[in-house]
C-alpha positions as CSV (number, residue, x, y, z in Angstrom):
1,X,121.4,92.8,105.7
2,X,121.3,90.2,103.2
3,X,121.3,87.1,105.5
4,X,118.4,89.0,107.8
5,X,116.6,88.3,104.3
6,X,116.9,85.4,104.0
7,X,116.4,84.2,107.5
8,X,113.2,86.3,108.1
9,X,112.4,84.7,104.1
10,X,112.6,81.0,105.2
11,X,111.1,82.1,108.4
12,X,108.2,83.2,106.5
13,X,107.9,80.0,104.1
14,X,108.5,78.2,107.3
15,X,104.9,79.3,108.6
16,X,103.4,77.4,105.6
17,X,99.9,76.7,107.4
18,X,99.2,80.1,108.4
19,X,100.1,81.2,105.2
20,X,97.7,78.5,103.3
21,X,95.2,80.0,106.0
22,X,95.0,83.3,105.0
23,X,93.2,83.0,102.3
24,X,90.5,80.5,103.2
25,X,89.7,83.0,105.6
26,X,89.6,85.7,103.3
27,X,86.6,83.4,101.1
28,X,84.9,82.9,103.8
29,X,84.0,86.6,104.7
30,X,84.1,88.0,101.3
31,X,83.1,85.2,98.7
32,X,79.5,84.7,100.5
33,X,78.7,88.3,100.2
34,X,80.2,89.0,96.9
35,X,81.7,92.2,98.0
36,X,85.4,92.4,97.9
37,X,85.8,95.9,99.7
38,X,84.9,93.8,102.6
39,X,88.1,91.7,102.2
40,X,90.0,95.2,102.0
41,X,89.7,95.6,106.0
42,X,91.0,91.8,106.5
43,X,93.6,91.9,103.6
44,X,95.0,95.1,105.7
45,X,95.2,93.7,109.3
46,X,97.0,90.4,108.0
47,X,99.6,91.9,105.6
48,X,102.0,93.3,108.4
49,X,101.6,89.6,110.5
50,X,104.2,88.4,109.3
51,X,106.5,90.7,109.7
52,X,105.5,91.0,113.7
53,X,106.2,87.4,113.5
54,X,110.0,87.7,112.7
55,X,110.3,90.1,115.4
56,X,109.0,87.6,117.9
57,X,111.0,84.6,116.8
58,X,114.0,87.0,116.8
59,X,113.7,87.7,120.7
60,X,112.5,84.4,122.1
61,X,114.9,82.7,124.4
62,X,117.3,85.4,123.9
63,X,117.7,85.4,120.5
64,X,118.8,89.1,120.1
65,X,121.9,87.7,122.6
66,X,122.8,85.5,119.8
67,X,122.0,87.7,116.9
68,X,124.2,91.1,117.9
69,X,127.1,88.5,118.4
70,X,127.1,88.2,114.7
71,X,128.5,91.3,112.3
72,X,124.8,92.5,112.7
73,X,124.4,96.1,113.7
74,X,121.1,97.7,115.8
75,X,120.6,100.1,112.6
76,X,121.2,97.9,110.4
77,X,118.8,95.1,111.9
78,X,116.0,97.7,112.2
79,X,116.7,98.8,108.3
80,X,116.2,95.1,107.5
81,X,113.2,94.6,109.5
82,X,111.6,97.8,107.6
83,X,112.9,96.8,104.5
84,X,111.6,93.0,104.7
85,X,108.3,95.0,106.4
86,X,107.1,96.6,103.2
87,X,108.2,93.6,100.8
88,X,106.6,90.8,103.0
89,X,103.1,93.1,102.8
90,X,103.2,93.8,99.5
91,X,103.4,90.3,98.4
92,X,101.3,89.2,101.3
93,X,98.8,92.1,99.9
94,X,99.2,90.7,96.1
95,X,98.5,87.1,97.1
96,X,95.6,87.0,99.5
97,X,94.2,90.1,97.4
98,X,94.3,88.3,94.1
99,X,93.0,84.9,95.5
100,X,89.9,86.8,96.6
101,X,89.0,88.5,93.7
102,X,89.6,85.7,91.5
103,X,87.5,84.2,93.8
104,X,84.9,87.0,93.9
105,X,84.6,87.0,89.9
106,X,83.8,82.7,89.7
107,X,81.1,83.0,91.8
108,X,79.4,86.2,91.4
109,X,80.6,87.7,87.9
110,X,78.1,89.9,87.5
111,X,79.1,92.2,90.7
112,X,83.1,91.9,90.8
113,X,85.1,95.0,90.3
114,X,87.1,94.9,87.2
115,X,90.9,94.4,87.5
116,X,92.1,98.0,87.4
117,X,89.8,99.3,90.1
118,X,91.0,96.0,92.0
119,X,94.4,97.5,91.3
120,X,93.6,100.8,92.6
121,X,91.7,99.7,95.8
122,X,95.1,97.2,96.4
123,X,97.2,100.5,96.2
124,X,95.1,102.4,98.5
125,X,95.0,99.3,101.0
126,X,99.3,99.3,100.9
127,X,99.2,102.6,101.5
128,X,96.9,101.9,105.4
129,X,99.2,99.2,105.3
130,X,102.3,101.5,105.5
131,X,100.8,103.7,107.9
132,X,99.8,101.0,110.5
133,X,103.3,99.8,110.1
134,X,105.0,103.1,111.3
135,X,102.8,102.6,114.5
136,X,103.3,98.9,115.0
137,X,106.3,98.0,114.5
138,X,108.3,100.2,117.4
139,X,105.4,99.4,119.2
140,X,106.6,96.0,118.6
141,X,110.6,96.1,119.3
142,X,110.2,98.5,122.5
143,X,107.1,95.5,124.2
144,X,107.6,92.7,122.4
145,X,104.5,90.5,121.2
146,X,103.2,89.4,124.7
147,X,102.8,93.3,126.1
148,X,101.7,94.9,123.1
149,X,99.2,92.5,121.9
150,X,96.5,94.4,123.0
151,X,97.8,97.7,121.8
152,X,98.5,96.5,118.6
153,X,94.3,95.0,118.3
154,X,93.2,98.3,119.2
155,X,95.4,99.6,116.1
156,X,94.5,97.2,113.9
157,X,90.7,97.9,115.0
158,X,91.5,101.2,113.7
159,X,93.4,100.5,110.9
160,X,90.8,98.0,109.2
161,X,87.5,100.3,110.0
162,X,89.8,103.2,108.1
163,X,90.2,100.4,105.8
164,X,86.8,99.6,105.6
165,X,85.5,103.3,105.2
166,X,87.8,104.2,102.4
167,X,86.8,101.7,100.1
168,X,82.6,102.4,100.6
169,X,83.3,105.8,100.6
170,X,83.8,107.7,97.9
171,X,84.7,111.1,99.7
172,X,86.8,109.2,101.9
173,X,88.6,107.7,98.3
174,X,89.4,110.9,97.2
175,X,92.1,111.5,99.6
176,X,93.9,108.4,97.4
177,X,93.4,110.1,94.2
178,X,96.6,110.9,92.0
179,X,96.2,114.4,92.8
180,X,97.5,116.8,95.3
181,X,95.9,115.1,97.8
182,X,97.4,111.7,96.9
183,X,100.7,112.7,96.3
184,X,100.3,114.7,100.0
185,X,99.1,111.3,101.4
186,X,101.9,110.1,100.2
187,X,104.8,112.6,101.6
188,X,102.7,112.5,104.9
189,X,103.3,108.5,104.4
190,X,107.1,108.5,103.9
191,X,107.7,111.3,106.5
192,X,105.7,109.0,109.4
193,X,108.0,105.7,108.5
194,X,110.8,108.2,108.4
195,X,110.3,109.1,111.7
196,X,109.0,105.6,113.0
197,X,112.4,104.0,111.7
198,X,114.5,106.9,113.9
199,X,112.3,106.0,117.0
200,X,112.8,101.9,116.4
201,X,116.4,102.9,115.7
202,X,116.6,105.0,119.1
203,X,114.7,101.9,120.5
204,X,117.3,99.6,119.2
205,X,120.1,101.2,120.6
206,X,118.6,101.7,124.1
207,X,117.9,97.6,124.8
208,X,120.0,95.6,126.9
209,X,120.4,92.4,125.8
C-alpha cells in the first residue's frame, strides 16, 4: 500500500497546473462577492478530483494489466485508493479553503467570517465531501471516467447545492452540530463508506483485466 502512496502522491504533484488552478478559480467566484459560503459548494466538488484522477491514469492503456502483476492485491488497491481518497481531500480542502479566505479577509475585512467558524464550515464541507465519495468512487472503478462522467456531474450537482444550502442555512447547519445529530451524521457517514468500500471491493474482484 505504501508505494500506491506514493505513486498516486507524485501523480498528484505531477498535475501541478491544475493544481495552481484551483484556486484562481476559487477568487474568482468568491473574492468578487465577498462571501466565502459561496466557495463552500466549489471547494466541495474539486476536493475528490484528484482522487478520480488516479483512478483514471491507473486504467489507461491497460494499466490495471500491469499493476495486479505486481504484489498488489484487489483489496488492498481499493483500501489505498480510499485511504489516499480522504487524505488527498482533506488537504485539497485545507489548501483551496485557506487561500480563499485569506483572500476573502484582504479584500473585504469587514464581512469575512472569523477563523473558527471558517474552521467549522471546512468540517462540515469534509463531511459532504465524504459522503459524495462513497457514491463516486465505485461509480468510478465499475465505468471508468469516460461512462460515468455524466453520472458523476449530476452527483456533484447535488453534492455542491447540499453544499451550498448548508452553509446559508442555519436549520440546515444544525444537522452538523456536535450534538446527537452530529455525531448521528457522523455514524450515518462511516457506515455509507463502510459499505461503499465492500461494493468497490466486490467491484474489484469481479474485473477482468
Amino acid at each position: 500500500m505504501k508505494g500506491l502512496l506514493i505513486k498516486d502522491i507524485k501523480l498528484m504533484f505531477g498535475q501541478g497546473s491544475f493544481l495552481a488552478i484551483l484556486p484562481i478559480v476559487g477568487a474568482l467566484i468568491v473574492v468578487p462577492s465577498g462571501q466565502l459560503d459561496v466557495g463552500f459548494g466549489y471547494i466541495t466538488s474539486v476536493s475528490g478530483l484528484i482522487a478520480m484522477t488516479t483512478i483514471n491514469l491507473d486504467s489507461y492503456d491497460n494499466g490495471y494489466s500491469f499493476l495486479f502483476t505486481l504484489p498488489i492485491s484487489r483489496k488492498g488497491y481499493v483500501k489505498e485508493k480510499y485511504l489516499f481518497s480522504l487524505i488527498s481531500s482533506a488537504v485539497m480542502m485545507a489548501a483551496v479553503g485557506t487561500s480563499l479566505w485569506l483572500m476573502v479577509a484582504a479584500v473585504h475585512p469587514e464581512n469575512h467570517d472569523g477563523f473558527m467558524d471558517f474552521i467549522m464550515d471546512m468540517r462540515n464541507a469534509y463531511l459532504i465531501v465524504l459522503m459524495a465519495l462513497s457514491f463516486l468512487l465505485p461509480i468510478f472503478l465499475e465505468f471508468g471516467a469516460e461512462k460515468s462522467r455524466y453520472i458523476i456531474l449530476i452527483l456533484c450537482g447535488i453534492f455542491t447545492a447540499v453544499m451550498v444550502g448548508v452553509t446559508d442555512n442555519e436549520i440546515l447547519g444544525e444537522i452538523f452540530n456536535t450534538g446527537v445529530k452530529g455525531i448521528l451524521f457522523v455514524i450515518l457517514n462511516t457506515g455509507l463508506l463502510a459499505g461503499s468500500y465492500a461494493v468497490s471491493c466486490c467491484i474489484m474482484e469481479g474485473k477482468d483485466f
